[in-house]
C-alpha positions in Angstrom: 27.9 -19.4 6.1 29.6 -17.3 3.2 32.0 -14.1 4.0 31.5 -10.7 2.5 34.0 -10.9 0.4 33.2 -12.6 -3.4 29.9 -11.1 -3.5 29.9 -10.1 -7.2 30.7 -13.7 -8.2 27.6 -15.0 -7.0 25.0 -12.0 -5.8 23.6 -11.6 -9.8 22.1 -13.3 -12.2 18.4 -15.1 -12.0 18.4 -16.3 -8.0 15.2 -18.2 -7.3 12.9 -17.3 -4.8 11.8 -20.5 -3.7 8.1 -21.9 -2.6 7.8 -24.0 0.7 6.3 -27.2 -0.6 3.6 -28.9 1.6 2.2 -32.5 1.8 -0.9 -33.0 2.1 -1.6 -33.0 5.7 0.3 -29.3 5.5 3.7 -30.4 6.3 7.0 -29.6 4.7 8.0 -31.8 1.8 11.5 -31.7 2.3 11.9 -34.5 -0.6 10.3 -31.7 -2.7 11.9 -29.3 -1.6 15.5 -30.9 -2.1 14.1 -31.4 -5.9 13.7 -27.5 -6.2 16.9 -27.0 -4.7 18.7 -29.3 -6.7 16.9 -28.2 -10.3 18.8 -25.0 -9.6 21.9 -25.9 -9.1 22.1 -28.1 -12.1 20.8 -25.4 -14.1 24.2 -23.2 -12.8 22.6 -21.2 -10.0 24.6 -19.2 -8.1 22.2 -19.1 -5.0 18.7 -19.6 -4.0 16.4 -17.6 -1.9 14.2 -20.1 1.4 11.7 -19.0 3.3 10.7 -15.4 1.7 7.8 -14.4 -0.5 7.4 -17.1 -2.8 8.2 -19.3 0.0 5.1 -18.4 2.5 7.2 -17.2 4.9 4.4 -15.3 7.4 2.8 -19.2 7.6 6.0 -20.7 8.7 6.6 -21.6 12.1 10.4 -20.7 13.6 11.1 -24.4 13.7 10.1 -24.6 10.1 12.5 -21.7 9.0 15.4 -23.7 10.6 14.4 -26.6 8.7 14.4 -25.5 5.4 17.7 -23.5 5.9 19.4 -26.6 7.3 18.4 -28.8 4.4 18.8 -25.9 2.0 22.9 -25.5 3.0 23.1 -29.7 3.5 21.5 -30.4 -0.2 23.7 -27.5 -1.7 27.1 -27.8 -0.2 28.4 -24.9 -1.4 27.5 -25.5 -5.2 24.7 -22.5 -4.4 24.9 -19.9 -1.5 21.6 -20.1 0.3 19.8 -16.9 1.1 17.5 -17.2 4.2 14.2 -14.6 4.5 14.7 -12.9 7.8 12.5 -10.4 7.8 9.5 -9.2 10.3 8.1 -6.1 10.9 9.3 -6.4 14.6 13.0 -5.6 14.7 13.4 -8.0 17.9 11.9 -11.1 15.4 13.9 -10.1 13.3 17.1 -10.0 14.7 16.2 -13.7 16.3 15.1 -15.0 12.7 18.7 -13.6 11.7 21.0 -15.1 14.2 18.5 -18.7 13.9 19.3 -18.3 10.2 23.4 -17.6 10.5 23.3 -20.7 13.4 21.2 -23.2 11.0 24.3 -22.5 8.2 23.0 -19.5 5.5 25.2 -18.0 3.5 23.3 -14.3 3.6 20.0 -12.8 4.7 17.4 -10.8 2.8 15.6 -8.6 5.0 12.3 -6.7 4.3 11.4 -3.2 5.4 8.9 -3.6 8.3 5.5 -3.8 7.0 2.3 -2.5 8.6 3.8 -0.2 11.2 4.9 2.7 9.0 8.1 3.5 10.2 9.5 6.6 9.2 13.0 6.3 6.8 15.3 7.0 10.3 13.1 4.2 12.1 13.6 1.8 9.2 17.7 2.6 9.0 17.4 1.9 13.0 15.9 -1.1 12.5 18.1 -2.6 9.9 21.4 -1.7 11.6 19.6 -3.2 14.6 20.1 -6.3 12.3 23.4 -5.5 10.8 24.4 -5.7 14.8 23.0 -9.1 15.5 25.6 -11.1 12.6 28.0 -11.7 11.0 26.0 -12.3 7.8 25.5 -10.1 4.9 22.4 -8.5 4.3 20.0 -7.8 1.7 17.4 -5.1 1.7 13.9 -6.2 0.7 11.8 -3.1 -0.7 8.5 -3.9 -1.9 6.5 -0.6 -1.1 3.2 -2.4 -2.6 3.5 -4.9 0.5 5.0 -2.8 3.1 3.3 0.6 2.2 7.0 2.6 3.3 9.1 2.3 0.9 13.1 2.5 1.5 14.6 5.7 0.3 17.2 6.1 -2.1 18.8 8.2 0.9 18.5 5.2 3.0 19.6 3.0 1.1 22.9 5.1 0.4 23.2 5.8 4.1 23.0 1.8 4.8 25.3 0.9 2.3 28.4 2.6 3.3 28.4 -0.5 5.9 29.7 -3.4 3.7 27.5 -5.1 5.9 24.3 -3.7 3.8 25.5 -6.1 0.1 22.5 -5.9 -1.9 18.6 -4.4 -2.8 15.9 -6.5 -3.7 14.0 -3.9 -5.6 10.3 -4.5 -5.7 9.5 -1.3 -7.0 9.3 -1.5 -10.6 11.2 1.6 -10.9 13.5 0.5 -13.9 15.1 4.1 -13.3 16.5 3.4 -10.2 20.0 1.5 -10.9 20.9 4.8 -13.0 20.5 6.7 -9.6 22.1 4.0 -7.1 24.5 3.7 -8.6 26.3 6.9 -8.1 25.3 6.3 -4.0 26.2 3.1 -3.2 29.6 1.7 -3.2 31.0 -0.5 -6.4 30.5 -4.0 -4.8 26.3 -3.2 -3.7 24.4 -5.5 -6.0 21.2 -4.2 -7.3 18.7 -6.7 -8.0 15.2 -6.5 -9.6 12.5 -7.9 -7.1 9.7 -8.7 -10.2 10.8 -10.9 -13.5 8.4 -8.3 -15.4 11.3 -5.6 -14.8 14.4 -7.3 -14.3 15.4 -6.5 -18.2 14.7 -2.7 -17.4 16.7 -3.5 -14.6 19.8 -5.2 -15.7 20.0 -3.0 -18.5 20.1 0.1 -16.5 23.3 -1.0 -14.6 21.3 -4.0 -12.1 23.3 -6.6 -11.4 20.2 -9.5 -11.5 16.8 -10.7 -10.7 15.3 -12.1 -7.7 12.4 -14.2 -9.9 9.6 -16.5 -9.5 9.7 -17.1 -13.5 13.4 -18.7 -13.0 11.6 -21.8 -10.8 10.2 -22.7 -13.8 12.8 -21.9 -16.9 16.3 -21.4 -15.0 18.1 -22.1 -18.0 16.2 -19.6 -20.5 16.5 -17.2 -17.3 20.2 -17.9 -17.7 20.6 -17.3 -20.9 18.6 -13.8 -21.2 21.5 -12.6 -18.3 24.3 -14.4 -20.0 22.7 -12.4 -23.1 22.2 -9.1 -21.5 26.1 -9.2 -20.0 27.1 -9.8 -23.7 25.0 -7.0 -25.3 22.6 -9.2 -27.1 19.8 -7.0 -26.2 17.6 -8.3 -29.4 18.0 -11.7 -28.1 17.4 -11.2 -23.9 14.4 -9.4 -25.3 12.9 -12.0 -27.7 13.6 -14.8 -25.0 12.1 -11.9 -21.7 9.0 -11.8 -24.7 8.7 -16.1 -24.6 8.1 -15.8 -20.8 5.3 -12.8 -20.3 2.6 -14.6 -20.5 4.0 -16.8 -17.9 5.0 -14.0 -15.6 2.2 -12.3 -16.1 0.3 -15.6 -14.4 2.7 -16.0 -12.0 2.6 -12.5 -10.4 -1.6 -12.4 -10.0 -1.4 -15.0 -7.5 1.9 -15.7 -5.5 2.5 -18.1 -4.6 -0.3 -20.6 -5.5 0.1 -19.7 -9.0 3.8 -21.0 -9.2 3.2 -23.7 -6.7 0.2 -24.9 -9.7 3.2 -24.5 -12.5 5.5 -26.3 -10.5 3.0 -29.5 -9.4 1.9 -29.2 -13.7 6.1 -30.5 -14.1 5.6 -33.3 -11.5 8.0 -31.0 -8.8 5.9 -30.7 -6.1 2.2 -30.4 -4.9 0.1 -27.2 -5.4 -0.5 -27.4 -1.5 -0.6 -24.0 0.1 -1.5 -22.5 4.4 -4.4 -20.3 4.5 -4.7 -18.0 4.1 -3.5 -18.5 0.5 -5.8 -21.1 -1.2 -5.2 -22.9 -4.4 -6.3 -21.5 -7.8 -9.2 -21.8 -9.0 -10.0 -23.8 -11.9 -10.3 -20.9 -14.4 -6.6 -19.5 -13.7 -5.5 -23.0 -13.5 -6.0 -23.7 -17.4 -4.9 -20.1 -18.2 -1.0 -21.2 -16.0 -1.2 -24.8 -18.0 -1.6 -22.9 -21.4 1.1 -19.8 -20.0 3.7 -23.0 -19.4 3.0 -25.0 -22.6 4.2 -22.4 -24.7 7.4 -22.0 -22.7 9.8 -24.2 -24.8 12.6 -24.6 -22.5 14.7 -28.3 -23.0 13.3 -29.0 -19.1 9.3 -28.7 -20.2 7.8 -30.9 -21.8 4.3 -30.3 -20.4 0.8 -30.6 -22.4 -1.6 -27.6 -22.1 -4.5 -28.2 -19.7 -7.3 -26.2 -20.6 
């Protein structure tokens, strides 16, 4: 478990949102799992994201969550800070997924707006204070309007943030804009991340501080490098390298998180298992990931298209 303080030092950068991988009676592959977390941290992550979208996080059981977390802070050892998905659309859930996550060792908490009710924006501040109440553990707010239909503010989000409490936004909105107009809201130290690797150069360049990504599962160390680019000015360069991996993003966003699970078994990481109700891909998409990933020339893929 991290404090608040030293948040800019590792809040940024390409953090992975990592998929739950599942044997093949539909149980957690922890030995996989440990794989995925330790490819990160070799490639220099400075955290790593369990249990959240990428990681099928409505299919997991509470016993599940814990499990993951536990082997996520034991296999990293401080190397990476481990970010636990706590979110539910009931604030009571979420508060108990949020003190289970603090308990089982994580380092922060990423929290989504609640989805399906349709709170209105003083319901959803009431609701993540609610939160802020229950820990000791910072917290990051998870705006996806496309999943949760209400989307969180700019007001809000200013409002939230004057409680150091509130560290970071995932931003799923693809509003590239919106780091021009936090920024003048939120406190220096907020962190603004892009939720979607198709925006997180808009992003960064307009003042974000990172990427939440699917993408960096697969490349972490060209991911690396188009940051470590981008905080050096080489805006030519991030661009060519963002340019290598559209095809691959493009792939990976039409069907999370089977799509990246298929990417991720194509490298010999893990299998392409997924819980209903996500199924596997179907053979068509399947050759159109294998040729995405063989163009991607990163040092750590060496994979043959399989069309």
């Amino acid at each position: 478990m991290t404090s608040l303080a030293h948040l800019a030092g590792w809040l940024a950068g390409y953090i992975a949102d990592l998929p739950t991988p599942f044997d093949a009676d539909a149980e957690l592959d922890l030995s996989a799992f440990a794989m995925l977390c330790e490819r990160q941290i070799d490639a220099g992550a400075s955290a790593i994201i369990v249990g959240e979208t990428a990681g099928e996080a409505p299919t997991l059981t509470t016993a599940e969550r814990d499990c993951l977390i536990r082997c996520a802070v034991e296999i990293t050892q401080g190397r990476a800070r481990v970010i636990a998905g706590a979110g539910s659309n009931s604030t009571d859930r979420a508060i108990e997924l949020t003190m289970r996550a603090e308990r089982a060792g994580a380092d922060a908490v990423l929290s989504v707006v609640p989805y399906y009710n349709k709170p209105m924006q003083k319901g959803i501040a009431a609701h993540f204070r609610a939160i802020a109440a229950s820990t000791a553990l910072p917290i990051i707010l998870h705006d996806i309007p496309a999943r949760t239909v209400r989307p969180l503010a700019d007001e809000t989000i200013a409002a939230l943030a004057q409680s150091r409490q509130f560290v970071g936004l995932r931003d799923g909105t693809d509003d590239v804009s919106r780091p021009t107009r936090l920024s003048s809201l939120v406190p220096t130290g907020f962190r603004l991340l892009s939720g979607n690797d198709g925006t997180a150069l808009g992003i960064i360049s307009s003042g974000g501080h990172g990427c939440i990504s699917l993408v960096s599962n697969i490349a972490p160390d060209v991911c690396r490098t188009i940051f470590s680019d981008l905080m050096q000015g080489r805006l030519q360069s991030a661009r060519q390298l963002q340019g290598r991996l559209a095809r691959l993003e493009a792939c990976l966003s039409n069907d999370v998180p089977a799509a990246l699970k298929y990417a991720l078994s194509l490298l010999g990481l893990m299998h392409p298992n997924t819980r209903l109700p996500i199924v596997e891909l179907d053979e068509a998409n399947k050759a159109q990931m294998a040729r995405a990933l063989a163009v991607v020339t990163d040092e750590d893929l060496i994979v043959a298209a399989q069309a």
